[in-house]
Steps between C-alpha positions, in 0.01 A plus 500: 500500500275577787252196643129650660294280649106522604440306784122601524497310124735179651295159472793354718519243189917475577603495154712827547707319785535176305686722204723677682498524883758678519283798403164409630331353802230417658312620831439243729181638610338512148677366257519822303846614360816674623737665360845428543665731276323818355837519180621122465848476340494401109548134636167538630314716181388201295343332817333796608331523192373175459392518868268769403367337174461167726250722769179442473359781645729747336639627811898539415630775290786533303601873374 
């Protein structure tokens, strides 16, 4: 599993870092996301998932 994230698309809405923070943060500046780790461990699969169905904007991608 590989994670992609857009941060031109990033509302800052947070919902990514409230599912998992281990794999995502946010900039302090804006808001938008970071991410934390590019292949999470299969601990982290499910999470990263739903992260990306929770974003708003659309701007995480799982492949």
């Amino acid at each position: 599993m590989k994670i992609s994230v857009d941060q031109s698309k990033c509302c800052g809405s947070g919902m990514c870092v409230l599912t998992d923070p281990d794999l995502f943060d946010q900039n302090e500046d804006d808001g938008t996301v970071v991410l934390l780790q590019e292949h999470p461990d299969e601990a982290h699969e499910a999470t990263a998932e739903e992260a990306a169905g929770l974003c708003p904007a659309g701007a995480i991608t799982i492949s």
